[in-house]
C-alpha positions, 0 to 999 in steps of 0.5 A, spaced: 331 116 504 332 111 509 334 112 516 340 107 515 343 111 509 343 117 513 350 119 515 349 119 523 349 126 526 353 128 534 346 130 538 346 136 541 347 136 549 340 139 549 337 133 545 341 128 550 337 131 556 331 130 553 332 124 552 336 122 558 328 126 561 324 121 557 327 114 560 327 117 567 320 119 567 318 112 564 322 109 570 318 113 574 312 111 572 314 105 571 316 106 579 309 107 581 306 099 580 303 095 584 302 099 590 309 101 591 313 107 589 318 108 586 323 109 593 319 102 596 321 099 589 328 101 590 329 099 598 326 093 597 332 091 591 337 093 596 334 090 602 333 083 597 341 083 595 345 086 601 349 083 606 348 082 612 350 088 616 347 092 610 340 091 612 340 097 617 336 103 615 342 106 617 346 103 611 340 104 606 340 110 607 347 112 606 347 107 600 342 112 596 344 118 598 337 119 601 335 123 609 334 117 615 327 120 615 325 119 608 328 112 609 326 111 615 318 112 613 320 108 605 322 102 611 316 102 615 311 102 609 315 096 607 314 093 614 306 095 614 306 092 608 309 086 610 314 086 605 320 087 610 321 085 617 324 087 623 329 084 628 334 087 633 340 087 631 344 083 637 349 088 642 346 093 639 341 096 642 338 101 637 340 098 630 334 093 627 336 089 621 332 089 616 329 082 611 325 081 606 319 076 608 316 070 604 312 075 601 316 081 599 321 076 596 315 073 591 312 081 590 319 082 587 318 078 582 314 083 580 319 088 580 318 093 574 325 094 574 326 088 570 321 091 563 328 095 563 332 089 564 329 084 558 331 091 554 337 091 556 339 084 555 337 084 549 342 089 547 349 088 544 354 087 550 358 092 547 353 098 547 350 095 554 357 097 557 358 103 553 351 106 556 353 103 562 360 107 562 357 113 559 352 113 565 356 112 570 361 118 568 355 122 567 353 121 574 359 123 577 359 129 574 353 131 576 355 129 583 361 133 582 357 139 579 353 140 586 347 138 580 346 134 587 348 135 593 352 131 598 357 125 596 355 120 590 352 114 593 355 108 591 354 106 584 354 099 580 361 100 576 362 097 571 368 093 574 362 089 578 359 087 572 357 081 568 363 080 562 361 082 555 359 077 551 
């Protein structure tokens, strides 16, 4: 019997979890390229796409649901790498804004994030933003559950995304 004339069965909550594992360790592993972890991959996106007055650690961190120090130390990497650069923030004698160098920008092209973006794109519209619903709902609930503590940083909603073709 082929695949498509079986009849479609509803997955087990077990079977999900596993397969929700699967996707995020090869993300994970997907993380570590380039000379990048999976944290310096993630701050160099944000730093690459947030306003102005976002591109404080302090921001970053409040962003990710991440301590200050974890981003701090992700932030110096990324300095020393040269992938970002600091500068004080006017009037604020503590605060650096942070931007990304020539470099960086050209490293993100590299981003191994966007393997997951061509397998995305090529999905249907519909089943895109049904797995995006999906996640988002599942993410909250995890925050909600105390799964993982503290608020549920910002997310990309649905709302923000792109129509559905």
């Amino acid at each position: 019997m082929h695949r498509q004339d079986m009849k479609p069965h509803m997955p087990t909550p077990q079977s999900v979890a596993e397969l929700f594992q699967r996707v995020c360790q090869a993300n994970y592993v997907l993380g570590y390229s380039s000379g990048l972890n999976p944290a310096q991959w993630s701050a160099l996106r944000y730093f690459a796409r947030a306003n102005r007055n976002a591109r404080t650690v302090s921001a970053y961190f409040k962003s990710h649901g991440i301590t200050s120090g974890t981003a701090s130390q992700t932030v110096a990497a990324l300095v020393r790498k040269g992938y970002l650069v600091s500068t004080p923030v006017p009037g604020d004698g503590r605060a650096k804004s942070l931007e990304l160098t020539e470099a960086g920008e050209k490293f993100l092209e590299n981003d191994p994030v966007r393997s997951f973006v061509s397998v995305l794109d090529d999905m249907d519209g519909a089943d895109r933003l049904t797995l995006a619903e999906a996640m988002e709902r599942f993410l909250r609930e995890v925050y909600a559950r105390g799964i993982l503590a503290g608020p549920m940083p910002p997310v990309m909603t649905v709302d923000a995304a792109a129509p559905v073709d």
